[in-house]
N, C-alpha and C positions, 0 to 999 in steps of 0.2 A: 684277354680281357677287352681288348681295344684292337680294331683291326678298321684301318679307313685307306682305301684303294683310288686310285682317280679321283679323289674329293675335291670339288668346286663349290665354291660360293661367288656366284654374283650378283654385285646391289646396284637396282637400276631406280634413275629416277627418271623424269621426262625428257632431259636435258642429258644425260651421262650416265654412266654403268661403268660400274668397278670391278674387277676380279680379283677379290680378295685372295681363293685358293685357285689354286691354278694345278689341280691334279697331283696333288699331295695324295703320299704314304707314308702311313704310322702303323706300326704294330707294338704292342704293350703288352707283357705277361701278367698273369694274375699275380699277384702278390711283389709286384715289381712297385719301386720306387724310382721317378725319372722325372729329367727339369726336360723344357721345352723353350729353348734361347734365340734370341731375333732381333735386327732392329722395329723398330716404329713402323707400323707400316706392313711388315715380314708376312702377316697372318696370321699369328702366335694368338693373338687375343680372340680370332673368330675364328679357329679351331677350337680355342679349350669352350667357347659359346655352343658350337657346337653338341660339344660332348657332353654339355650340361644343359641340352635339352631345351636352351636359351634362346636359340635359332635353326633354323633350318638349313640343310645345305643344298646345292642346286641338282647336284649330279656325283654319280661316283659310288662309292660303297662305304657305309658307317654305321659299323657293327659293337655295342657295346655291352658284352655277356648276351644276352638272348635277345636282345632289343636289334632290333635292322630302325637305326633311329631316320632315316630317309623315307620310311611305310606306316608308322604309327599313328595311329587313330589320335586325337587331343584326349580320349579318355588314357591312353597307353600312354600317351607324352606326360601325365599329370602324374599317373602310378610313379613312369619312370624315375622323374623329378625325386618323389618324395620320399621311395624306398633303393631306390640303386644307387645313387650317384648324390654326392656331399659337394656344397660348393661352397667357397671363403673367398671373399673380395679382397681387392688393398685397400679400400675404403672403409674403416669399420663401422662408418653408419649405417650401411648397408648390410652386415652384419647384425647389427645387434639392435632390438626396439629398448629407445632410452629409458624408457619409463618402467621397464621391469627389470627385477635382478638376474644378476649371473645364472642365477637354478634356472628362474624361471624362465630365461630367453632361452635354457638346454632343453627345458622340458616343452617349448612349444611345440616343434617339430611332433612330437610326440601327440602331444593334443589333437594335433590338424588332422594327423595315423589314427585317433582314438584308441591312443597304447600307451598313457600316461605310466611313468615307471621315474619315480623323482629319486628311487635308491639306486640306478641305473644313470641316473643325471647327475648325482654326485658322485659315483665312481667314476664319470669321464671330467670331473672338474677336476679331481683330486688328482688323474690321472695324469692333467695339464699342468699338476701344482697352483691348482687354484681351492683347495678344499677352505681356506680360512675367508673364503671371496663371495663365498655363496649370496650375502646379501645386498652384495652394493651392485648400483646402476652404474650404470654406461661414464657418466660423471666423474665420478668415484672411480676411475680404472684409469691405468696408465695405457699407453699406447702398446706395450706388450700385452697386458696382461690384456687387452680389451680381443685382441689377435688371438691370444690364448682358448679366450670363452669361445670366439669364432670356431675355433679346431673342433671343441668339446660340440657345439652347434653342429658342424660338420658331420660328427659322428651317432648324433643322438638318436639315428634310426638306421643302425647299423648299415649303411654303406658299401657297399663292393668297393667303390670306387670313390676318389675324392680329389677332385680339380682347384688348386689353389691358383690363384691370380696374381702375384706379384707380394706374396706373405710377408715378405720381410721389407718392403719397399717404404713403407712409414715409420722404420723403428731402427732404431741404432745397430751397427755392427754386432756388441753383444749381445743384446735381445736377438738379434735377428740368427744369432748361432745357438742359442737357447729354443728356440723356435721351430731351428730344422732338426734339432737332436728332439724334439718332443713329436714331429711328424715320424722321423726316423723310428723311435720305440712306437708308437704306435705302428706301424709298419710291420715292425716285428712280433709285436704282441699279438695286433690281431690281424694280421693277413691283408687290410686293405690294399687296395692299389693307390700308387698315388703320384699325381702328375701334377707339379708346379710351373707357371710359366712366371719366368724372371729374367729382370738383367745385370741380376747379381753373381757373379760366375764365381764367387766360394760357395756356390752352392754346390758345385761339382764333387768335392769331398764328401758332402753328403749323400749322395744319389750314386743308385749303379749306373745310368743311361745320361748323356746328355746329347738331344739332337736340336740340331738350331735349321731352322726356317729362314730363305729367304726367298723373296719373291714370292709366296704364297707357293711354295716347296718345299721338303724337307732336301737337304743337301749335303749336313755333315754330321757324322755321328762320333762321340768320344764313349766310349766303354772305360770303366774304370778293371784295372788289376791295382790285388794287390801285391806287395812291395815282393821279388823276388817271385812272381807264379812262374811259371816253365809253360815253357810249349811241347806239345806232343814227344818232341825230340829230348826233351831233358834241357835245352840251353832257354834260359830268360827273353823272353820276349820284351823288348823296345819301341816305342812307338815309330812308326815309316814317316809320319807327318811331325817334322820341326815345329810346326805350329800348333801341334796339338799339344805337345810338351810346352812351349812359352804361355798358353792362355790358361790350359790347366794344370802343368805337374808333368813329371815322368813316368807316373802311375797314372796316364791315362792311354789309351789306344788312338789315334783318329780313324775315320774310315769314310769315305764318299761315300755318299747314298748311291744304288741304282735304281731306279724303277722297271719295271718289269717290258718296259722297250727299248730298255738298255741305255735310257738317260742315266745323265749324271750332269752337278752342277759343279763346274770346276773353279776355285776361288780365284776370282778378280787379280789378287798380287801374282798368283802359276802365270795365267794370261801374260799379264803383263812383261814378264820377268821371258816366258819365251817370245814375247812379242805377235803373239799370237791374237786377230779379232775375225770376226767372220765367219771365216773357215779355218782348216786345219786338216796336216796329214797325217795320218795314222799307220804304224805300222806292227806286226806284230812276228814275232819271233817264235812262239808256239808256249810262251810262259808267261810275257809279259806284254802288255802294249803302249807302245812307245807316243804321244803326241807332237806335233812342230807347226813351223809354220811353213806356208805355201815353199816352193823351191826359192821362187822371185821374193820370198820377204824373209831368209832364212842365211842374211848375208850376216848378222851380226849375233846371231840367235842359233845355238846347238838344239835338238832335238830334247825333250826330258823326258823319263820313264813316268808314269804313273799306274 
């Protein structure tokens, strides 16, 4: 569904230029559910801009179902917007115009289509557990429920795709778990794809994928298993990364990103712990490769496997 190779973004003014992405890879399967984690800053927010047709990227490859969103004409960027791809803010104003009701902010999108379908707009209300809500505005709605209509919004012209922005980021713990089990059945129901970016890390339980961005790269991946799966060989597979088990669970995998020139972004605390900045020697056995530091800074520091 989603395939972005070398992806760069950079924002220049007269005075400075930023590189937000810096040669980011993403691939997304259809019908996959998957968070996208980072600090402030990471890129997170002007990837999922991106993919929602919000912006433009500078350089690289950014493919989403049939669309090469890097080559598209402003009439193809407007198609895309309106029939492929679903987007929900953490802001709900920006979601939902105050002055119409719950139906009628599902039914807009449809209007803008010329594919009004208001019995199609209450099955995605009711869908959300909103069917008794039909009539109240923006006012009238609690901070979940107002997130809820968003989703239903989201969906109201059937979607391939649906980019959420930090969903649960205004609403309590429990809403906020009510919220991903309503993406989740939708998911399952109807096949959409759907990528959340968050920094809410029980969202992991929900999602099969989580990759976290830093520095305007993707770097680490956690794959969820579940509880006892096997490996090829018949014996339970365990996470290799300590850390992937402390942030998310024992029922997650870690994994270092590569790119395709055989980078990899190796976490700050490995560094540290082998004392390793700069450079680094590398060895390999014919199974595994070993990282360390120079010979001259490797007085206090054993080599480690990664």
């Amino acid at each position: 569904m989603i395939h972005c190779e070398g992806l760069m973004k950079i924002y220049k003014t007269d005075d400075i230029e930023v590189v937000a992405l810096q040669g980011l890879n993403l691939t997304v399967k259809q019908g996959e559910m998957m968070a996208i984690i980072g600090n402030s800053g990471s890129g997170k927010s002007t990837l999922l801009n991106i993919l929602g047709g919000l912006d433009r990227p500078s350089a690289g490859t950014a493919l989403v179902g049939k669309w090469d969103l890097l080559k598209m004409t402003k009439e193809q960027l407007i198609e895309y917007k309106r029939g492929t791809v679903g987007f929900i803010w953490q802001n709900n104003g920006r979601n939902l115009v105050p002055y119409l009701t719950s139906l009628q902010n599902v039914e807009l999108p449809m209007l803008i289509q010329g594919k009004a379908d208001r019995s199609y707009a209450k099955q995605l209300l009711a869908a959300v557990g909103l069917e008794h809500r039909l009539g109240s505005r923006l006012t009238q709605l609690s901070g979940g429920e107002q997130q809820r209509v968003a989703i239903a919004i989201s969906l109201a012209n059937r979607p391939q795709l649906v980019l959420a922005d930090e969903p649960t980021g205004s609403v309590d713990s429990a809403t906020g778990e009510q919220i991903l089990d309503i993406f989740r059945r939708l998911n399952q129901d109807m096949g959409v794809t759907i990528v959340i970016v968050t920094h809410d890390l029980s969202v992991a339980d929900k999602v099969d994928r989580v990759i976290a961005i830093r520095d305007g790269m993707t770097s680490t991946e956690w794959v969820k298993r579940s509880a006892g799966e096997a490996s090829g060989d018949g014996h339970v597979e365990e996470s290799s990364q300590d850390s992937g088990n402390a942030l998310f669970g024992s029922h997650h995998e870690e994994f270092v990103v590569i790119d395709r020139a055989g980078r990899l972004q190796i976490p700050k605390a490995y560094l540290e712990a082998m004392n390793v900045s700069g450079k680094a020697v590398l060895e390999f056995d014919g199974k595994r490769v070993t990282i360390g530091p120079p010979e001259e800074d490797a007085v206090r520091s054993e080599p480690t496997e990664t």
